[in-house]
N, C-alpha and C positions, 0 to 999 in steps of 0.2 A: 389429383391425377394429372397424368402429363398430358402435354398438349400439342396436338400436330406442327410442325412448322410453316409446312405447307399450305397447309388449309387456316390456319389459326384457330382450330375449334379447340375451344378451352374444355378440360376432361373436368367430370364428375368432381364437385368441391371437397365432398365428404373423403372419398379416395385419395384426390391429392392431399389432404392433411395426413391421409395414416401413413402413405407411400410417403412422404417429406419427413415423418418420426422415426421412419424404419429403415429407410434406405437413400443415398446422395446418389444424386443424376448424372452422370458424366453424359458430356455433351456429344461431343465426336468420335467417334457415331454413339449416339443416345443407348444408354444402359445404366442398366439401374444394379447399385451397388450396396451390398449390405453395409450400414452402418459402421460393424463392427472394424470391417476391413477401411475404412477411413483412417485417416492417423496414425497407419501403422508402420511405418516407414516403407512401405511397399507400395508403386505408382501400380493401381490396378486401372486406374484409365487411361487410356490413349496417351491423351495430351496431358498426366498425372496431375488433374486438377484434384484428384482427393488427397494430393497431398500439400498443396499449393496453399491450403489456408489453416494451418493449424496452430498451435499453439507449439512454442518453442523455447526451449532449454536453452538456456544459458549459465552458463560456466561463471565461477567469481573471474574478477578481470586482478589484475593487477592492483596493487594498493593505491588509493587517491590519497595522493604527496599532500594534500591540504585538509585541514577541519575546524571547525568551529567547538572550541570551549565554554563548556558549562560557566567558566567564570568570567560572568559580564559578556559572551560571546564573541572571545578574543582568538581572531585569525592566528593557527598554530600552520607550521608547512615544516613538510618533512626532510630533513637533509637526509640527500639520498647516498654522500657519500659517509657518511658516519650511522646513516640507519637511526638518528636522533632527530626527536623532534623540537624547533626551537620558533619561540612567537617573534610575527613580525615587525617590523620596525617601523612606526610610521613617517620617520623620516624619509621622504623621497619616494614614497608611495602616491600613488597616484590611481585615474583610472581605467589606466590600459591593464595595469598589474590587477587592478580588483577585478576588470570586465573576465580577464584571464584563471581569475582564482573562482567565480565563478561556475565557468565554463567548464573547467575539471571537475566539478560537483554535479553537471549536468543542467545549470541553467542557463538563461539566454537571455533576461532580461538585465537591465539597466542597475546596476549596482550602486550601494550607498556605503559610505563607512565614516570613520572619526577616530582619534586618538582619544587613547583613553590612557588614564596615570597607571606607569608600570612600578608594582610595588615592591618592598623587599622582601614580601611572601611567596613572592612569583618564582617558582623553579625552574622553570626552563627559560634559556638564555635569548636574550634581542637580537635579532641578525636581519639586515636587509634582504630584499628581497628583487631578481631581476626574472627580465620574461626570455625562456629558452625554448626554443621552437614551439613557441605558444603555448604553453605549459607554466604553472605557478598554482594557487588557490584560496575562494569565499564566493557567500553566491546572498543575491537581496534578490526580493520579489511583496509581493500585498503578505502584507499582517495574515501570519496560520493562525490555529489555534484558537481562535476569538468566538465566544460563544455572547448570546445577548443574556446572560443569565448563569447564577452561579448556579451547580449539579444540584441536585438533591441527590423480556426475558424471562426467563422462568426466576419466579417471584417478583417481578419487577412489574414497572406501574409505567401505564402512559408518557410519553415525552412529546413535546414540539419539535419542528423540524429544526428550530429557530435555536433548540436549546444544543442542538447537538449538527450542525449545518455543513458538515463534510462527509456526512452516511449519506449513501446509496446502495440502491438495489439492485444488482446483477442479476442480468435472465438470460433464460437458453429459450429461445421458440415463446416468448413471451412473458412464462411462468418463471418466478421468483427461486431462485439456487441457491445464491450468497448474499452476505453483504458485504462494503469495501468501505474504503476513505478515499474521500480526495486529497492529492497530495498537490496539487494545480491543477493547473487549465485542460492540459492533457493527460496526467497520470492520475491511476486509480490503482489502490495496495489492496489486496486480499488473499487467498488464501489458493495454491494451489492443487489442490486436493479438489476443489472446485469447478476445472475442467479434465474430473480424471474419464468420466461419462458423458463430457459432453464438449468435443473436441473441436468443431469447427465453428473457428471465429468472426465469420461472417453472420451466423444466427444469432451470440451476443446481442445485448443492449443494454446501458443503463439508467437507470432512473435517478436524476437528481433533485433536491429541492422541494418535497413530499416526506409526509411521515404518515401518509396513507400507503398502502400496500396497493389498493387497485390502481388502474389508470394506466396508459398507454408510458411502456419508454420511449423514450425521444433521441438519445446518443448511441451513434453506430462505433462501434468496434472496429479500431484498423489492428493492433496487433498484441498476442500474448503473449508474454515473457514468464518462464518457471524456472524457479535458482537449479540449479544442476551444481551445488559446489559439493558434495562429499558423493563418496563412490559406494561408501558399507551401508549396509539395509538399515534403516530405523526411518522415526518418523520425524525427522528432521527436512527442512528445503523445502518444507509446507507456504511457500510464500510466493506472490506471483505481481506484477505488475503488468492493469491492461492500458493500452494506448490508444486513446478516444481517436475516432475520425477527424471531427472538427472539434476547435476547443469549447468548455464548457463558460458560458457563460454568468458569471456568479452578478446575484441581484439582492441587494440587500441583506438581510439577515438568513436566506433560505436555502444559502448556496455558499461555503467557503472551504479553504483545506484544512487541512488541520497539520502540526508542526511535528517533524519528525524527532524521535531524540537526542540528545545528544550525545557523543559516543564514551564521554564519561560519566554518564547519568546514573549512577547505582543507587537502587531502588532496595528498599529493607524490608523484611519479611511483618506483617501484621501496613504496610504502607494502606491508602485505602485508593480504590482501583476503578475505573466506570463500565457498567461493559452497555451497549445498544443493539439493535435491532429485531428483526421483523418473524424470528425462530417459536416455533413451540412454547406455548406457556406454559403445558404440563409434558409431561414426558409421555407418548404416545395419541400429543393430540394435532394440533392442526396449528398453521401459520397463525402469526397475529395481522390483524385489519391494520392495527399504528402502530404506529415505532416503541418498543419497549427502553425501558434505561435500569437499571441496579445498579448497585454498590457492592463492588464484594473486597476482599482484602487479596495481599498478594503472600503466599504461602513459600519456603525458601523449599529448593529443588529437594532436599534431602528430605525433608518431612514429607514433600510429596511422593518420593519414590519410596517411602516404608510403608506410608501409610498404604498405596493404593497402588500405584504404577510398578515395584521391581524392578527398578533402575532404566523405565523406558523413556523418562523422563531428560531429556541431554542438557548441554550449556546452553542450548542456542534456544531454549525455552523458557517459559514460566508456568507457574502454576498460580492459579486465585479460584478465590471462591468462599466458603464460611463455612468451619468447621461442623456445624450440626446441617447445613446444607440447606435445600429449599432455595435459595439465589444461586444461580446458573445459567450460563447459556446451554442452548437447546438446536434440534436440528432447526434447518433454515438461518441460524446466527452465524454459521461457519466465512469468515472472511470479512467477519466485524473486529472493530476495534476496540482494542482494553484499553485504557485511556488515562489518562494521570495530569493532573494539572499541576503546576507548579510555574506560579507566573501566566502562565499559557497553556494550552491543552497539547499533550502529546501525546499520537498512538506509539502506547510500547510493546503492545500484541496483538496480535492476529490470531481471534477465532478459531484454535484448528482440531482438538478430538478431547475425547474424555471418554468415562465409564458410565453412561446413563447420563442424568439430567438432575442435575440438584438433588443427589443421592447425599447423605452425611458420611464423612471421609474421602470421596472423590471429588476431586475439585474439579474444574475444566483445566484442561492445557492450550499454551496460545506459542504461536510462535511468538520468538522474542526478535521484537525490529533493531533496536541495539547490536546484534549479533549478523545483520542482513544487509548493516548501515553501506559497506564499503559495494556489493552485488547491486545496492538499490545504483547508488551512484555512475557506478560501471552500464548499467543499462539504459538508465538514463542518458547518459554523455553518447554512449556509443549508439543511441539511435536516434539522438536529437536531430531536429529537423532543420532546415536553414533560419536563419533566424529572423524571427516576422519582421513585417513592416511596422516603423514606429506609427505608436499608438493604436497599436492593436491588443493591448491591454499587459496588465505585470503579472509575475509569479508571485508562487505565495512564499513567504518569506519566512525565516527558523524567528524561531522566540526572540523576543528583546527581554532582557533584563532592566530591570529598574537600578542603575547603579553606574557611579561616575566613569569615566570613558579609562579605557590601557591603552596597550600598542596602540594596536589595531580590533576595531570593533566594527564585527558583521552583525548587522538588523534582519535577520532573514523572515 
């Protein structure tokens, strides 16, 4: 219940918890506001603090002129006056140009790179590279990806937190909603659909570092980004990135990110796929205590939209799961990651709907990160913060490849 200012008599405990579920306080002068009307794009307080902390839409941005290649992770940048893309040259590269190739990716940490032998299978052409009103692109940070242990949900069996150390648990008012990835120190990927009921980003937290479900979160929430890139109705743009208060600190095995994909990473139907967390074991029953893990296969869009969906299924998606079913994600998994290793662990989905729960013929659907790769970057960059004091710890950094040096090679 609320409580005098005047007086400071704290109101009934019980009362304030249901008035806090039901309705947001606006302050000057004190009124109490239905939920509903929160986040609506409409300032019904005063001083329109119900609309001051919500979750916010954002638009794809413009194309990031730089990327990292599948092969050997070879710095490509985009000629913007031929609309070609051509790898860079590590002749006269340096690390003003790498801090800068980077920083158009959205990182801010201390970059690494090397020449690496450019072969005659290599298609796209060498061209240097200079820096124009701070603009160019590659980006390094601490080793993604990196589990203490090779893989072995509804059907799924127990995991360590250790096996799988970039999930966490996303809560509204305490109780358990999604799951996410760490992607560093300050971003987390999940699912947008996630705060469609539960809008202000002040009551967030996340849980890192635990494959127990109970126990207090500890990381406050400063801000939620939801793609806004297509205008026509479907269930695409299901993707969201939140932005921690303070960053998170990773310790040992029990806390690290995980590597995003690459933007030429094509993935084959029957591939085999990881998916985690903390959702329904069976279909109409109750969250799990620990962290779940399964194996399911990655299914091609077409098979999935005959079999089950009627074409609701789009590009920017996937489909996984096992044709007789029984392995699935379930409610409470929404904004967990499908997962694929190769070298290193990458999420290439994100948790987002299906037709029941490890039914045979419906598979789950995730969004596909591949397809969100250029939005991720763009909001990234554009809300980056000033760039910490050194030794204040690294990013986590895209896959390495095991494989002799080209151009230019980013270790991310």
């Amino acid at each position: 219940v609320l409580q005098d200012e005047a007086s400071e008599r704290p109101l009934n405990g019980t009362a304030k918890v249901y008035l806090d579920y039901y309705y947001f306080f606006c302050k000057q002068p004190l009124r109490l506001l239905p939920l509903e009307q929160v986040c609506d794009g409409q300032a019904d307080c005063a001083q329109g603090e119900d609309e001051a902390s919500c979750a916010q839409g954002v638009p794809d941005g413009p194309q990031v002129a730089v990327r990292i290649s599948r092969d050997r992770s070879t710095l490509q940048v985009l000629d913007t006056v031929t609309g070609a893309w051509c790898r860079v040259c590590h002749d006269h590269f340096n690390l003003t140009l790498a801090k800068a190739a980077c920083e158009q990716m959205g990182y801010s940490s201390r970059p690494a790179f090397r020449a690496v032998a450019s072969g005659g299978e290599q298609a796209l052409p060498l061209r240097e590279v200079a820096l124009s009103a701070g603009s160019l692109r590659v980006r390094e940070a601490e080793a993604c990806g990196e589990s203490s242990r090779a893989p072995r949900v509804l059907g799924g069996r127990p995991a360590p937190i250790e096996a799988w150390p970039w999930q966490v648990s996303l809560r509204y008012r305490q109780e358990h909603i999604c799951g996410g990835s760490i992607l560093d120190a300050r971003w987390i990927l999940t699912a947008a659909h996630c705060f469609k009921n539960n809008p202000l980003v002040q009551r967030w937290r996340v849980k890192a570092g635990s494959d127990l479900l109970s126990g207090s979160a500890s990381l406050d929430v400063e801000k939620v980004f939801l793609a806004q890139t297509t205008s026509a109705p479907s269930k695409d743009d299901d993707i969201a990135l939140v932005k921690l208060r303070s960053p998170l600190h990773f310790s040992g095995e029990r806390g690290k990110p995980i590597c995003l994909p690459y933007f030429d990473e094509e993935l084959r139907a029957g591939t085999a796929l990881w998916v985690t967390g903390w959702g329904y074991t069976q279909e109409h029953g109750k969250l799990s205590e620990s962290l779940q893990e399964a194996e399911v296969m990655l299914i091609d869009n077409q098979s999935c939209n005959r079999a089950a969906y009627h074409g609701e299924v789009t590009a920017r998606m996937l489909c996984a799961g096992l044709p007789q079913g029984g392995v699935d994600t379930c409610q409470g998994d929404s904004g967990g990651p499908l997962l694929y290793s190769h070298g290193r662990w990458q999420v290439v989905g994100i948790v987002s709907w299906g037709q029941g729960c490890g039914t045979p013929s419906t598979p789950g659907v995730y969004t596909s990160v591949r397809a969100y790769l250029n939005w991720i970057h763009t909001v990234r960059r554009v809300s980056a913060r000033p760039r910490a004091a050194r030794g204040a710890g690294r990013q986590a950094r895209c896959p390495t490849q095991a494989s002799p040096p080209l151009p230019l090679q980013s270790e991310l």
